[in-house]
C-alpha positions as CSV (number, residue, x, y, z in Angstrom):
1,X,0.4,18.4,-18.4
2,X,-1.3,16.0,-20.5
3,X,0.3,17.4,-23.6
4,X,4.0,16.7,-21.6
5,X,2.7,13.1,-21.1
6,X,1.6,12.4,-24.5
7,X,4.7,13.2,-25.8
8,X,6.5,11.4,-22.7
9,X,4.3,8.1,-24.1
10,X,5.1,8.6,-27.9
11,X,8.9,9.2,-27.5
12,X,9.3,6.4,-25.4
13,X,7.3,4.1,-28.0
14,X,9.6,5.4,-30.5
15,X,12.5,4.2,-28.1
16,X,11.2,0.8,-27.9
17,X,11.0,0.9,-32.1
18,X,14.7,2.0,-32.6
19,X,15.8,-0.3,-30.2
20,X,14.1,-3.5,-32.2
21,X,15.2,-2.0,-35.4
22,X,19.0,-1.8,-33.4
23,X,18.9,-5.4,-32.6
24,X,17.7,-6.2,-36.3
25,X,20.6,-4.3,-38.0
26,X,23.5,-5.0,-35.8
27,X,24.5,-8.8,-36.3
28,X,24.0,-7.5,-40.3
29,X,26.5,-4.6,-40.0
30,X,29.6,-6.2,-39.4
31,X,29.4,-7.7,-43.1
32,X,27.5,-5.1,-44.6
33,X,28.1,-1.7,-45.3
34,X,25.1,-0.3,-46.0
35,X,23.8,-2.1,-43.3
36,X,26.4,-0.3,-41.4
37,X,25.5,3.4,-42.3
38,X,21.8,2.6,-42.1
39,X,22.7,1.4,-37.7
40,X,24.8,4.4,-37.7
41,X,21.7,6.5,-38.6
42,X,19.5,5.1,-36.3
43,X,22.0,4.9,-33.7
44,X,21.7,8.7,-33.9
45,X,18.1,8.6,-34.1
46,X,18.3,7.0,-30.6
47,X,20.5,9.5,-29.2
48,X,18.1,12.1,-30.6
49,X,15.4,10.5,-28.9
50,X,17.3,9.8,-25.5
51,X,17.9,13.5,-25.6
52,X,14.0,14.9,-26.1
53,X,12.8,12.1,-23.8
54,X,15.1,14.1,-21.3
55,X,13.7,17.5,-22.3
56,X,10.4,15.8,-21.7
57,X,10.9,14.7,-18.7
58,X,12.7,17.7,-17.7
59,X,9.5,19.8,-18.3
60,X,7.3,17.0,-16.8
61,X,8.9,18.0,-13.4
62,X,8.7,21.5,-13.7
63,X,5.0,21.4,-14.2
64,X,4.8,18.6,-11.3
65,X,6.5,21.3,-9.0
66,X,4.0,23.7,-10.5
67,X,0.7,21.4,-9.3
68,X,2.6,21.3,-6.2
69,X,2.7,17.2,-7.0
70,X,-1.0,16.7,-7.1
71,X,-0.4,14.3,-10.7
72,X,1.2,11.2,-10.4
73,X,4.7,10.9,-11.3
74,X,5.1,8.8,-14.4
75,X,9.1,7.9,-14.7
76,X,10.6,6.7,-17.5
77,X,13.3,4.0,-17.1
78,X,16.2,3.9,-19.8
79,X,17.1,0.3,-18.2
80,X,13.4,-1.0,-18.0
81,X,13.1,0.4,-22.0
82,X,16.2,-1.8,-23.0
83,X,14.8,-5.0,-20.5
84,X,11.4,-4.9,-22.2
85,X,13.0,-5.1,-25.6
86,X,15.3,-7.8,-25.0
């Protein structure tokens, strides 16, 4: 369980990173095509992410229901990731 919430804490840090480097690269892209391919890349790396965080979390509730809920619930908020980085 603490393995599931290591990796719960390090893709969501990762989240918060390609979401600054998002915000960096996309006023750039519009005049710059490199720029362009380079948001399109991490753009993907995001959805990547949003999709392991899921697994993650997926397995952190499986092992919950195995403890029968004795460990606190930690939930991870897409909108609360995007707030904090704005």
């Amino acid at each position: 369980y603490r393995s599931v919430l290591d990796d719960l804490t390090s893709c969501t840090t990762s989240l918060r990173q390609i979401n600054k480097i998002i915000e960096q690269l996309s006023p750039q892209a519009a005049t710059n095509r490199d720029i362009n391919r380079k948001l399109d890349s991490v753009k993907r790396q995001k959805y990547n992410k949003e999709q392991q965080l899921k697994k993650i979390t997926a397995k952190q509730k499986r092992l919950q229901a195995i403890l029968g809920g004795a460990e606190v619930q930690v939930e991870v908020d897409h909108a609360s990731l995007e707030e904090e980085d704005i």
